[in-house]
PAGUDREN-713725 format. One line per 2 residues: number of its first residue (from 1); for each residue x negated, y negated, z negated of N, C-alpha, C, O. Coordinates in Angstrom, 2 decimals. Each point is the difference from the previous one (the first is absolute). Layout:
REM residues N
NUM) X Y Z X Y Z X Y Z X Y Z | ... .
//
This chain:
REM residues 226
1) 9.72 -9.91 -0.18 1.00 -0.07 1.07 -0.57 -0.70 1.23 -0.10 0.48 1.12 | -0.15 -1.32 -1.39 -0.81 -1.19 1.13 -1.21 1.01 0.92 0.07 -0.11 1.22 .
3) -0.97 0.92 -1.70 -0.91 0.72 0.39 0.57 1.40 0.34 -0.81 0.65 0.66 | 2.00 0.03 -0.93 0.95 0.84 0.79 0.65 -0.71 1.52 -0.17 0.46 1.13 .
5) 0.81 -1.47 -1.44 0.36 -0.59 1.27 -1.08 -0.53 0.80 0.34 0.01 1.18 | -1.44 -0.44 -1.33 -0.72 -0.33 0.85 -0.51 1.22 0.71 -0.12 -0.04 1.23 .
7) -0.28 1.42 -2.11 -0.71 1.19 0.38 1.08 0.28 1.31 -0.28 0.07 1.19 | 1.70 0.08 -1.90 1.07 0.50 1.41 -0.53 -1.09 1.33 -0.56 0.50 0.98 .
9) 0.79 -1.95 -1.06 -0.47 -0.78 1.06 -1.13 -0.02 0.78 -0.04 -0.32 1.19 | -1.23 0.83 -2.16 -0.97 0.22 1.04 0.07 1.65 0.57 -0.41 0.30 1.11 .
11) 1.02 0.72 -2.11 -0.28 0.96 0.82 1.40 0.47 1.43 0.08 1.18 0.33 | 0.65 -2.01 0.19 1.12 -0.30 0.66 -1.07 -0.62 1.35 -0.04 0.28 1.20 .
13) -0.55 -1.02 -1.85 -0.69 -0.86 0.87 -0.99 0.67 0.89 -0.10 -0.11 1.23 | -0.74 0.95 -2.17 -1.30 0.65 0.16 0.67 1.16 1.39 -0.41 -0.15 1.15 .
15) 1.53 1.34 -1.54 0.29 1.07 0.29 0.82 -0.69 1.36 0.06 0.81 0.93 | 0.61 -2.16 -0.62 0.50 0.27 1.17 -0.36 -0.65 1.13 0.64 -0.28 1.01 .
17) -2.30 -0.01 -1.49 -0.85 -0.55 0.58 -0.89 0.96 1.79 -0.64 -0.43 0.96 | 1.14 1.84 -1.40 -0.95 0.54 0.75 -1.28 0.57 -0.32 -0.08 0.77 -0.96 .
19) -1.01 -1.08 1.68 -1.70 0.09 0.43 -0.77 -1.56 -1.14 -1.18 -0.21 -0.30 | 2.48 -0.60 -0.06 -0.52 -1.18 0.11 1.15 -0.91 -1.00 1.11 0.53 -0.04 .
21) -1.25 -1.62 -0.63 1.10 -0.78 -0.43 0.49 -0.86 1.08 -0.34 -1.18 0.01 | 1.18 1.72 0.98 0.17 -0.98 0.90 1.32 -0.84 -0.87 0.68 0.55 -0.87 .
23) -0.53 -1.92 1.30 0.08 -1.40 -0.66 -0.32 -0.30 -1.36 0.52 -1.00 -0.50 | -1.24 1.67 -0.14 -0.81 -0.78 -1.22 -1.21 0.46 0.70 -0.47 -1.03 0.49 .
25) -0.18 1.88 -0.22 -1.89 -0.14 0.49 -0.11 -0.60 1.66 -0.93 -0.61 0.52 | 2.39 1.08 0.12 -0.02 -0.33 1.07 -0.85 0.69 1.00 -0.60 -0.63 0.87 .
27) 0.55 2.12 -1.02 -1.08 0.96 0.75 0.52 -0.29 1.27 1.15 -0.43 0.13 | -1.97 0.64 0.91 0.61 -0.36 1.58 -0.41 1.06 0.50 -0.90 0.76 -0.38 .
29) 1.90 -0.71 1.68 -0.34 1.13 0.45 1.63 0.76 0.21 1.09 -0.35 -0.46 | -1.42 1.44 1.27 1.32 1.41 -0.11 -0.85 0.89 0.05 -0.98 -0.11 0.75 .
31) 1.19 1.23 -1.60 -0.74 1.62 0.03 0.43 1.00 1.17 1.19 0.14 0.27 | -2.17 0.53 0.38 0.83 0.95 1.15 -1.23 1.18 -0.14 -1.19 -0.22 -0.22 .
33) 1.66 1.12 0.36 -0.56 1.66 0.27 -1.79 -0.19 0.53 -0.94 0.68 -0.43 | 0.85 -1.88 1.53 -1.07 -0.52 0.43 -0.56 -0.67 -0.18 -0.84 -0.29 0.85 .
35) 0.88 -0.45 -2.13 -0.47 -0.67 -0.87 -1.45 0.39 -0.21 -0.24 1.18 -0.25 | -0.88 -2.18 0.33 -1.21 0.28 -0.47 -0.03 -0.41 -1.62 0.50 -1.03 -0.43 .
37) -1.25 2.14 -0.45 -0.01 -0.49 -1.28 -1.80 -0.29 -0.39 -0.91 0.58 0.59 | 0.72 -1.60 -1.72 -1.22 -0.37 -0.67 0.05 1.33 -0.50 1.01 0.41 -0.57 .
39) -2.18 0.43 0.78 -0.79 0.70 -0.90 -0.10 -0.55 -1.56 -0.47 -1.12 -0.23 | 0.97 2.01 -0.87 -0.01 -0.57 -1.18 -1.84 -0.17 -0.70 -0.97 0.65 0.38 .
41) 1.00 -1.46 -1.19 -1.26 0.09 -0.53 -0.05 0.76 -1.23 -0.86 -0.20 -0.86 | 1.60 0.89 0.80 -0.10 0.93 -0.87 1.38 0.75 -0.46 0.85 -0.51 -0.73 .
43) -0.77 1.94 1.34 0.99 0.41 0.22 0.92 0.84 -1.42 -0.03 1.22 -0.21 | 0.68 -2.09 -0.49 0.70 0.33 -1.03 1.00 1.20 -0.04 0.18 0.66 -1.02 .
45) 0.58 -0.38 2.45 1.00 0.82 0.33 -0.67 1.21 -0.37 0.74 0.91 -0.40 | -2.07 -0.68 0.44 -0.97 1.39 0.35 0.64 0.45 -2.08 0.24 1.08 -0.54 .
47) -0.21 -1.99 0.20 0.21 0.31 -1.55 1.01 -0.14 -0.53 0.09 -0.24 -1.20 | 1.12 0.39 2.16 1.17 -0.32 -0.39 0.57 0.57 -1.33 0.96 -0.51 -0.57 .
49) -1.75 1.83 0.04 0.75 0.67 -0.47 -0.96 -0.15 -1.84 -0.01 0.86 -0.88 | -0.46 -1.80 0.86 -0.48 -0.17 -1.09 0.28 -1.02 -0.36 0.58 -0.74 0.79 .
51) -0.89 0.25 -2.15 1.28 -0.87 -0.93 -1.24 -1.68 0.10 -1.21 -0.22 -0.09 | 2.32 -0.49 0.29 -0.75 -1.52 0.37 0.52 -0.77 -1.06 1.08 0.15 -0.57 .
53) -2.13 -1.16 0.31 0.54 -1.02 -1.56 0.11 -1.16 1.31 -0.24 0.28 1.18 | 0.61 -1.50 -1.64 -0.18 -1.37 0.77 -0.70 -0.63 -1.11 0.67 0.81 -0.64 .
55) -1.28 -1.39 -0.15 -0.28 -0.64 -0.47 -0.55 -1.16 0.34 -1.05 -0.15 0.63 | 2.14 -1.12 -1.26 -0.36 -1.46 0.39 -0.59 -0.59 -1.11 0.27 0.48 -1.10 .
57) -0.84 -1.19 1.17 -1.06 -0.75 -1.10 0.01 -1.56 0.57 -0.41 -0.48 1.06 | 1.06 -0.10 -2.27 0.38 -1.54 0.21 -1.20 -0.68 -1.03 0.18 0.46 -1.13 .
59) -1.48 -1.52 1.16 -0.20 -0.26 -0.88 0.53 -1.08 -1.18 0.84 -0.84 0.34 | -1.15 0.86 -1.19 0.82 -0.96 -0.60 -0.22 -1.65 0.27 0.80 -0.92 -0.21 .
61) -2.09 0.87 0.73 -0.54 -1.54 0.24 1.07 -0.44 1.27 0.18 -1.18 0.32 | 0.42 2.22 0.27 0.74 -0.07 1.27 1.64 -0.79 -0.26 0.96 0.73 -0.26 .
63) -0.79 -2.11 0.36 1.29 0.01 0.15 0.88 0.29 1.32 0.07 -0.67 1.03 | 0.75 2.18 -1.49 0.96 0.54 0.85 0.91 0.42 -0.47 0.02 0.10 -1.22 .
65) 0.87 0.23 1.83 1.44 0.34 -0.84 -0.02 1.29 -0.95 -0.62 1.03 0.29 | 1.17 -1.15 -1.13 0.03 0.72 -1.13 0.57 1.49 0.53 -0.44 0.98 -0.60 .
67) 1.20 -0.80 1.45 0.77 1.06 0.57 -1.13 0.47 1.74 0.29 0.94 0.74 | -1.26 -1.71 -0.56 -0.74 0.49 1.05 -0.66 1.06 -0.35 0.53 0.71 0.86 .
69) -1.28 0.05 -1.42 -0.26 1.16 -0.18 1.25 1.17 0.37 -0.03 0.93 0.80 | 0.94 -1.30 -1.57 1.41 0.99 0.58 0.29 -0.10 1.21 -0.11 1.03 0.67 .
71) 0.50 -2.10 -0.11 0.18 0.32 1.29 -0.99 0.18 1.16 0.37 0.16 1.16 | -1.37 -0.19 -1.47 -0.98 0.62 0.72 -0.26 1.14 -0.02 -0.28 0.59 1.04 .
73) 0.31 0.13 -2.38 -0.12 1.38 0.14 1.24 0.57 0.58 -0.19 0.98 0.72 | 1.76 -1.49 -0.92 0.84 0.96 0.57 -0.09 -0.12 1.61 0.25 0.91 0.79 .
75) -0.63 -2.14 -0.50 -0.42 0.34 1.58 -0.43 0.60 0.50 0.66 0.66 0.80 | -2.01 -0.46 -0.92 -1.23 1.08 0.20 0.68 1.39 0.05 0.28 0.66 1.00 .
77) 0.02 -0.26 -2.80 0.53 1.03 0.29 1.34 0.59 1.27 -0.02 0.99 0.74 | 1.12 -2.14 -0.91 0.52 -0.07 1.12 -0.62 0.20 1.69 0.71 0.55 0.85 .
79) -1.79 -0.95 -0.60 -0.15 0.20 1.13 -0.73 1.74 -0.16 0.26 1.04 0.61 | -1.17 -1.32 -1.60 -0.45 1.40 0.01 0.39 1.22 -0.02 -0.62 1.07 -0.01 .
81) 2.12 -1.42 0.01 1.06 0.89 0.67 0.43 -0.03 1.45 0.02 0.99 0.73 | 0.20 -1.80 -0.51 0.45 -0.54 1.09 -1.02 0.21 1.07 0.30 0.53 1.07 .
83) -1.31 -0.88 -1.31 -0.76 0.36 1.54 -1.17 1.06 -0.43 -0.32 0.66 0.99 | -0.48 -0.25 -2.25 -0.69 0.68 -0.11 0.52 1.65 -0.16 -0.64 1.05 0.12 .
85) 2.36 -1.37 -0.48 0.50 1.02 -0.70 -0.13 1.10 -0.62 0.09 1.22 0.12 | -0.42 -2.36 -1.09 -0.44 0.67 -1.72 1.15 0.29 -0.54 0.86 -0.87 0.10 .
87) -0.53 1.99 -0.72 1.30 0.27 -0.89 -0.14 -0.99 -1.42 -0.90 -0.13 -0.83 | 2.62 -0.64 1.05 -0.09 -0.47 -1.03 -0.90 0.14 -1.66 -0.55 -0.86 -0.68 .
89) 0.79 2.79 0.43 -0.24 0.58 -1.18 -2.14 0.13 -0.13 -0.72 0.43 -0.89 | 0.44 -1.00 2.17 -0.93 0.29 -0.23 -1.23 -1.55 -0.09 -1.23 -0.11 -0.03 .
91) 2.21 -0.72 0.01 -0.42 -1.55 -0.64 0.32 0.06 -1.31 0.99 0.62 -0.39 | -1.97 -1.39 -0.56 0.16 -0.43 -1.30 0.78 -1.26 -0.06 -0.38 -1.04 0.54 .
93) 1.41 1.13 -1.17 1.42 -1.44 -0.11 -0.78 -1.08 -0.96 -0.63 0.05 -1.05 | 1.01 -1.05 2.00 -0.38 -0.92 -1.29 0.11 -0.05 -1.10 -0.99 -0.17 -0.71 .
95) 2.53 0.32 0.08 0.25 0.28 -1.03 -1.08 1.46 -1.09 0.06 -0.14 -1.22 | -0.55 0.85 1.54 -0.95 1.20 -0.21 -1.14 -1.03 -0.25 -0.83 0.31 -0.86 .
97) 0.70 -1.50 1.51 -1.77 -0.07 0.63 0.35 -0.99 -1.25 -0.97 -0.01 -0.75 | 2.11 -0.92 0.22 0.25 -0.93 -1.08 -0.17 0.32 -1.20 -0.62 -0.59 -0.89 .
99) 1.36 1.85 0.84 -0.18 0.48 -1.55 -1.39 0.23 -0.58 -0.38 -0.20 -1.16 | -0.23 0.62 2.09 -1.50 0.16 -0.11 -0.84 -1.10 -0.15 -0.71 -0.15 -1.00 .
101) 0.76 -0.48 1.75 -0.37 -1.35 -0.12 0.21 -0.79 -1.55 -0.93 -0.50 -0.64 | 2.61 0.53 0.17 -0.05 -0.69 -1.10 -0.67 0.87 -1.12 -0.30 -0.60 -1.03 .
103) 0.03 1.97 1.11 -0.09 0.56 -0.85 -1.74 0.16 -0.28 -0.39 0.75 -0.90 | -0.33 -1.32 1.53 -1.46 0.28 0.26 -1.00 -0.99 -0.15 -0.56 -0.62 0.90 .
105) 0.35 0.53 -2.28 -0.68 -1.67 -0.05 -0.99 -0.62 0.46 -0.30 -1.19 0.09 | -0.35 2.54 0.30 -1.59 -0.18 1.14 0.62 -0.16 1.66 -0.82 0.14 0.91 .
107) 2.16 -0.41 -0.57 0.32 -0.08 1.13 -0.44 -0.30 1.09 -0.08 0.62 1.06 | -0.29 -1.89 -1.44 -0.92 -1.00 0.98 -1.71 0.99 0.16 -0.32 0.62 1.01 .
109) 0.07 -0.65 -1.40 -1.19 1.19 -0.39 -0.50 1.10 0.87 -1.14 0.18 0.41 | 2.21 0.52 -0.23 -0.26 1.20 0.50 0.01 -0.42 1.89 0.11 -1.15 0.42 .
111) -0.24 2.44 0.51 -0.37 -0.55 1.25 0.86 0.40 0.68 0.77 0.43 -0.85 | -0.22 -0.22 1.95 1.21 0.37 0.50 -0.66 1.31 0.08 0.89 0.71 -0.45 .
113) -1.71 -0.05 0.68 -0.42 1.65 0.16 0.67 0.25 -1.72 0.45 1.13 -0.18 | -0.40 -1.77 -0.62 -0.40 0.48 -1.33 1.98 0.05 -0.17 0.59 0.93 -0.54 .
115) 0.09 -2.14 1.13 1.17 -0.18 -0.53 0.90 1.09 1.17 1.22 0.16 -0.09 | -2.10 0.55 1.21 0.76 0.76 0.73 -0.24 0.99 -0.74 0.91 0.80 0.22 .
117) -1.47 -0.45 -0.83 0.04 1.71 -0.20 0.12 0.10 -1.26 -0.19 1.16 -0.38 | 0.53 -2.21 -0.81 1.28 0.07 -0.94 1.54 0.16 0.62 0.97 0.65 -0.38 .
119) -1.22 -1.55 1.53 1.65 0.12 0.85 -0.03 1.86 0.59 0.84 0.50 0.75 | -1.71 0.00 -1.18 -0.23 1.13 1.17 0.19 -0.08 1.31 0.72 0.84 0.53 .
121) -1.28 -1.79 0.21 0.31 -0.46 1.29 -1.44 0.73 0.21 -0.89 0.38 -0.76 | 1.13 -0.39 2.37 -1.12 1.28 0.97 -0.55 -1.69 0.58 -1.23 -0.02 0.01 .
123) 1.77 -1.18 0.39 -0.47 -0.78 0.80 0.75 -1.46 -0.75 1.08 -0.07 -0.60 | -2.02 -0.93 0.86 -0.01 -1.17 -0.98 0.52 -1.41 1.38 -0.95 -0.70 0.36 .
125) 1.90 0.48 0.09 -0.26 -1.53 0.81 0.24 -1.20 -1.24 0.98 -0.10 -0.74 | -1.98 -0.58 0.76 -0.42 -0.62 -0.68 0.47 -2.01 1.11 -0.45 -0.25 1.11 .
127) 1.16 -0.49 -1.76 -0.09 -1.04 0.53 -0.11 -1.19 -0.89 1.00 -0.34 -0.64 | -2.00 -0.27 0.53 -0.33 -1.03 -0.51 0.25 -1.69 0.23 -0.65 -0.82 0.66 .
129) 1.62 0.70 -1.32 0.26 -1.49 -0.10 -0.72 -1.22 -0.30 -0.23 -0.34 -1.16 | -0.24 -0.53 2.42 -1.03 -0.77 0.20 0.07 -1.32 0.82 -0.82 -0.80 0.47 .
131) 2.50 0.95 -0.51 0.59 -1.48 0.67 0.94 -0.13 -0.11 0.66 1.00 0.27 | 0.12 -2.22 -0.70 1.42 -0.02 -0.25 0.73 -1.49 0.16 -0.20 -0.85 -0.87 .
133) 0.93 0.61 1.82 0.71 -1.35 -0.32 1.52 0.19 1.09 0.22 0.53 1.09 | 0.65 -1.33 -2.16 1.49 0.06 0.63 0.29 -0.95 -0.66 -0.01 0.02 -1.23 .
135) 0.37 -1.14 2.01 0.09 -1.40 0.09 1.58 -0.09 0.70 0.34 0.52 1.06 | 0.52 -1.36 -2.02 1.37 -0.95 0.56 -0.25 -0.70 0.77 -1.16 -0.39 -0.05 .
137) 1.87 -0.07 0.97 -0.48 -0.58 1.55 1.33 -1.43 -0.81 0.74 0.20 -0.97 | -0.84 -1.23 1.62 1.04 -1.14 0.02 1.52 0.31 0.29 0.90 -0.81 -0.19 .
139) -0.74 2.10 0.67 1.44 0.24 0.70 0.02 0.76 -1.35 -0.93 0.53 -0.62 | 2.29 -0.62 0.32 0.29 1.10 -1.26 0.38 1.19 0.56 0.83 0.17 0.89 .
141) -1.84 1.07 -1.79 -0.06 1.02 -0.24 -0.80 0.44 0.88 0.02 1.23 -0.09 | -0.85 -1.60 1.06 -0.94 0.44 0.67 -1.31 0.01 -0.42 -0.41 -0.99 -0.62 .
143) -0.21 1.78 0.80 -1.34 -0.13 -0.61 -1.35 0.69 1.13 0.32 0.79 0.89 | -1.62 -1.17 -1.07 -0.80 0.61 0.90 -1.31 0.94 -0.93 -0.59 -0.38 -1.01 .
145) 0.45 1.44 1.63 -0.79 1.35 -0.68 -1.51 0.08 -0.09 -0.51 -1.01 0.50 | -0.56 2.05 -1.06 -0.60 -0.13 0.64 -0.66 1.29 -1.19 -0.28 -0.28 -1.16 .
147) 0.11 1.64 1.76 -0.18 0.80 -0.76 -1.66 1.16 0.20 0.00 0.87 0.86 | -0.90 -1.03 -1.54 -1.42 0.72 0.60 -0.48 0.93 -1.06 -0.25 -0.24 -1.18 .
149) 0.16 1.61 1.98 -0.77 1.02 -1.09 -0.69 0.48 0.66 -0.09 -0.25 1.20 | -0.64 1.14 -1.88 -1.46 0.88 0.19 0.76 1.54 -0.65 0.23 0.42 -1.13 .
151) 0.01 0.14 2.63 0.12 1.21 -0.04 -1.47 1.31 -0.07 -1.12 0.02 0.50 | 1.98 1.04 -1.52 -1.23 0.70 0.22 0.89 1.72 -0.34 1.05 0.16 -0.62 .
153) -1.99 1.00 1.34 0.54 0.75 -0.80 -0.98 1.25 -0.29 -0.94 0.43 0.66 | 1.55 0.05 -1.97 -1.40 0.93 0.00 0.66 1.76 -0.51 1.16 0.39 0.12 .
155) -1.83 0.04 -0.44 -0.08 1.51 -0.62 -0.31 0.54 -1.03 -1.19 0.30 -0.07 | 2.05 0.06 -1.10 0.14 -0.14 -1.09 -1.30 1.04 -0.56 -0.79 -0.26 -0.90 .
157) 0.89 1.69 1.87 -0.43 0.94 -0.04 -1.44 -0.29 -0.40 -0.32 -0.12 -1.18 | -0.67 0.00 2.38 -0.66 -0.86 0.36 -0.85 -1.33 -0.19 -1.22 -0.13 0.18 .
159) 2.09 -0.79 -0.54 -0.15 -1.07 -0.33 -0.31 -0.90 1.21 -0.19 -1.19 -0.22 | 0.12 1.75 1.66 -0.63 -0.65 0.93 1.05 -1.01 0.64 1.17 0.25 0.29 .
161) -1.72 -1.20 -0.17 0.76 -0.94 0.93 0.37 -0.06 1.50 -0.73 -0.64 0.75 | 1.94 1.33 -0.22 0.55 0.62 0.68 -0.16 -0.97 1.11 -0.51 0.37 1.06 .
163) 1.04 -1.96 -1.28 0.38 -0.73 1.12 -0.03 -1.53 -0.51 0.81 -0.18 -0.91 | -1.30 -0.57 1.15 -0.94 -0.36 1.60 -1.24 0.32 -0.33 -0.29 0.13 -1.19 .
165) -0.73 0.06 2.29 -1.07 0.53 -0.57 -0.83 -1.44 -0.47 -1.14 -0.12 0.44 | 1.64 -0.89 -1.24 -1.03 -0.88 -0.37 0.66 -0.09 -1.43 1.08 0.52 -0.31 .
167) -2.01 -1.37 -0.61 0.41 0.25 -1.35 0.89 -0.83 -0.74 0.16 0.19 -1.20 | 0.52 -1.24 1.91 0.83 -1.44 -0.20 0.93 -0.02 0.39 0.74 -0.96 -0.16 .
169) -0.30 2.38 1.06 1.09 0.25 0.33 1.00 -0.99 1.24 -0.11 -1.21 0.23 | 1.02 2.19 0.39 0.41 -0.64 0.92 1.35 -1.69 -0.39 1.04 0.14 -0.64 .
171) -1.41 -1.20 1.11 0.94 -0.83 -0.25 1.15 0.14 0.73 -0.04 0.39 1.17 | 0.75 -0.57 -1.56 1.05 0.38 0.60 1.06 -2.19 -0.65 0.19 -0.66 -1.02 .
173) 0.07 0.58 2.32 0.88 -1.24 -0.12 1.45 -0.39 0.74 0.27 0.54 1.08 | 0.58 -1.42 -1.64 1.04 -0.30 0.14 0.74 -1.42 -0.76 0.03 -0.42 -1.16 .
175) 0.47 0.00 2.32 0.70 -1.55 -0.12 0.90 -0.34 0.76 0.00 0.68 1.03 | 0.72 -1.37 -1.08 1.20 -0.79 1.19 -0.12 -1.67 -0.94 -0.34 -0.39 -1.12 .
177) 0.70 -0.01 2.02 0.34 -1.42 -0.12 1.59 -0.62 -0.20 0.17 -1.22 -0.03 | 0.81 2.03 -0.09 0.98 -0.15 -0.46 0.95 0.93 -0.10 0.42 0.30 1.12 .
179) 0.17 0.35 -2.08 1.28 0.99 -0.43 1.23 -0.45 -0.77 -0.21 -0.62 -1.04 | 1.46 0.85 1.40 1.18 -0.08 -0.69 0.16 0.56 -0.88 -0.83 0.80 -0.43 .
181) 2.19 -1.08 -0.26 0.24 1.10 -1.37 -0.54 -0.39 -1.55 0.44 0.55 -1.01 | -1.60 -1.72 1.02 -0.36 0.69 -1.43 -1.61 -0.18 -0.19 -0.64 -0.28 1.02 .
183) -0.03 0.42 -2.22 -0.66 0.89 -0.37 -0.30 1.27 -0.14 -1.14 0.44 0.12 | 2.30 0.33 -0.42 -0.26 0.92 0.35 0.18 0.87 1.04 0.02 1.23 -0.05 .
185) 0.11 -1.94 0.99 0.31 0.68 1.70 -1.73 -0.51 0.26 -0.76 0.62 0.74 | 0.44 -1.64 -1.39 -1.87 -0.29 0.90 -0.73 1.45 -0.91 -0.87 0.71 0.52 .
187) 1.29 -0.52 -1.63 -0.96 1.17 -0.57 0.35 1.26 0.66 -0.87 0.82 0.29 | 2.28 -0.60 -0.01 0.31 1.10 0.79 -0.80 0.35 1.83 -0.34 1.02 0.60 .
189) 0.33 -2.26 -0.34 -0.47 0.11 1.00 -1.66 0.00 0.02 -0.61 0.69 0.82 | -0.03 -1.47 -1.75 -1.46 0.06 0.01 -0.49 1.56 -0.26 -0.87 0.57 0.66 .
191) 1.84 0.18 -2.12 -0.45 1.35 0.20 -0.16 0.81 1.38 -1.01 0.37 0.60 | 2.57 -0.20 -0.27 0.01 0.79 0.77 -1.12 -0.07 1.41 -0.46 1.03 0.48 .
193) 0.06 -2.73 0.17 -1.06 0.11 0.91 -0.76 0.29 -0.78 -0.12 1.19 0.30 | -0.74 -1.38 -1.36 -1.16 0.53 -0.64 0.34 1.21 -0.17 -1.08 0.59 0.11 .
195) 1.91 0.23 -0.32 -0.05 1.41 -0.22 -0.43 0.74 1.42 -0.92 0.81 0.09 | 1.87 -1.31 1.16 -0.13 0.50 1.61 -1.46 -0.31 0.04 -0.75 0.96 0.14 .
197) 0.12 -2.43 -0.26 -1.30 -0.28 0.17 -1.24 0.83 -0.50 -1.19 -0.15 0.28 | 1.75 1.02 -1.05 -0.72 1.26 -0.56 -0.03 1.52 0.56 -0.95 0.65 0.45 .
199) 2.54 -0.25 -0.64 0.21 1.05 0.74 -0.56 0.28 1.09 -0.59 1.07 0.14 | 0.70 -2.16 1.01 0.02 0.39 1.31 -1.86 0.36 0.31 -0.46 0.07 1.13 .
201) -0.08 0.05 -1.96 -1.68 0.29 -0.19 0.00 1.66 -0.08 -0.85 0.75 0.48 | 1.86 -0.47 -1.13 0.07 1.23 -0.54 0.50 1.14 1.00 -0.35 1.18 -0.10 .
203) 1.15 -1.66 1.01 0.13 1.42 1.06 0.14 -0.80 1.02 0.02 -1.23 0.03 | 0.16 2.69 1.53 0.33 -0.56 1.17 0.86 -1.24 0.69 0.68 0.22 1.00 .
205) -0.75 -1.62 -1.63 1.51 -0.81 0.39 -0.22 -0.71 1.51 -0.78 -0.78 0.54 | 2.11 1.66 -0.15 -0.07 -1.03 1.49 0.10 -1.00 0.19 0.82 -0.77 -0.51 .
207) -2.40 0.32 2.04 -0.50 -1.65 0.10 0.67 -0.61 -0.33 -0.45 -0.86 -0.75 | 1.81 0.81 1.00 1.02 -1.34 0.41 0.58 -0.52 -1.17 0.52 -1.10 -0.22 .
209) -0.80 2.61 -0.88 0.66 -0.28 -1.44 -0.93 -0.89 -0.85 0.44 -0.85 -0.78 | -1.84 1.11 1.01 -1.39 -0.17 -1.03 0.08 -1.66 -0.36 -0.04 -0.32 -1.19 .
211) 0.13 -0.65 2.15 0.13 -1.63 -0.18 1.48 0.19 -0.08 0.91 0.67 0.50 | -1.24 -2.01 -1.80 1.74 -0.89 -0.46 -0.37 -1.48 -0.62 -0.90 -0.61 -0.58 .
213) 2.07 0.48 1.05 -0.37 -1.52 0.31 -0.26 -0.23 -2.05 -1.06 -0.56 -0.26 | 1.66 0.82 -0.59 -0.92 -0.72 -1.54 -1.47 0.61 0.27 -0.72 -0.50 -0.86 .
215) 0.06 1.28 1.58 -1.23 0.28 -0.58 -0.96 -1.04 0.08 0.16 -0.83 0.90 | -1.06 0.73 -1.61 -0.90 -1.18 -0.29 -1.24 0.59 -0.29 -0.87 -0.71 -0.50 .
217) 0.58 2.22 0.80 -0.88 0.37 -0.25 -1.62 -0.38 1.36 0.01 0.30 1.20 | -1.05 -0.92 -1.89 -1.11 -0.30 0.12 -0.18 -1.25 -0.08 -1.11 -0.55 -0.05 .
219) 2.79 -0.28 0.04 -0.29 -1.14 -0.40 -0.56 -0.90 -1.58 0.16 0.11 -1.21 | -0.54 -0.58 1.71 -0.69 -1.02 -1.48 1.24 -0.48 -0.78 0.83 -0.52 0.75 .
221) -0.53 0.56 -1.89 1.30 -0.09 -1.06 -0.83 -2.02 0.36 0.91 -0.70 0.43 | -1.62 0.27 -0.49 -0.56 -1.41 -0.29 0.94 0.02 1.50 1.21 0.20 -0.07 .
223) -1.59 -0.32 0.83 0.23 -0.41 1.41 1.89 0.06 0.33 0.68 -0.84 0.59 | -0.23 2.20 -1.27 1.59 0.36 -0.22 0.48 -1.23 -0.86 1.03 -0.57 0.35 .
225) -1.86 0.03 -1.70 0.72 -1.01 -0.42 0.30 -1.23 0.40 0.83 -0.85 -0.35 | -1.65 0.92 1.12 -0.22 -1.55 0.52 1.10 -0.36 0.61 0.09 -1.12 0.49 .
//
């Protein structure tokens, strides 16, 4: 129940956000017809019509929330509707990507090329969990974020590694220094900028949309803690 109601809250959040999560990522900016857009670094839309896994990979040495893998993937997929517009039917559901998972004892094992094309997925985004902290602040119920992965995506077909062209993959980061609500309003919100902090690599997004104020990407997680 708890992970139904949160899914409705972030995807409420995600969808009436726009280009952008405006007041949880805080994208700046207004969109207009004349809008200059970033050239994507790798144009996902071109493949709209072939079936995409998300696969998140939390390690276990990692303390993060037990429910961060879920809501990271329904983000992603969420946006990967939303701005790449991918048909729902043609993402693999978490729930699909779980059963498999529990059911596969070499899980950890296999490679995301290997676990996409059991999913029968045509294309693999792959995001790797490689930073994690959400900390209670002194005021009750506030807490401050701080969320970092290594995006990558590849080709099941193939096997080739689609995007970024280096082998460590793109980091992708996200933090704020203070959110209402909860715990689980800081995980809701760390996904969803880490999910945008991904997407917006992936197709045309206009300038004004591309920076938001959680991104933290190129910053040093040492330097963010401090």
């Amino acid at each position: 129940m708890k992970k139904v109601i949160g899914f409705c809250v972030l995807a409420a959040l995600v969808w009436q956000s726009g280009c952008g999560l405006l007041g949880i990522v805080g994208v700046m900016g207004t969109p207009g017809s004349h809008e200059r857009k970033i050239t994507a670094e790798y144009d996902l839309a071109s493949r709209r019509n072939e079936k995409v896994l998300v696969l998140v990979n939390q390690p276990l040495w990692l303390d993060a929330e037990v429910n961060l893998r879920y809501y990271l993937t329904e983000a992603l997929n969420l946006y990967l509707t939303s701005k790449i517009k991918i048909k729902p039917e043609r993402l693999v559901t978490y729930n699909q990507l779980a059963a498999f998972r529990s059911g596969e004892s070499n899980f950890s094992l296999l490679s995301p090329v290997q676990v996409g094309k059991a999913m029968a997925a045509d294309i693999v985004l792959l995001a790797e969990v490689d930073g994690f902290e959400l900390s209670e602040l002194p005021e009750e119920g506030y807490y401050r974020g701080f969320l970092q992965t290594r995006a990558m995506l590849f080709d099941t077909a193939s096997g080739a590694n689609l995007w970024p062209d280096f082998p460590e993959g793109k980091v992708i980061a996200a933090g704020f220094d203070m959110v209402s609500g909860g715990r689980q309003a800081g995980v809701n919100r760390l996904a969803g900028a880490s999910a945008y902090g991904t997407v917006r690599f992936l197709y045309n997004c206009p300038k004004e949309k591309f920076r938001f104020a959680d991104d933290r990407t190129g910053a040093q997680w040492q330097n963010w803690e401090k």
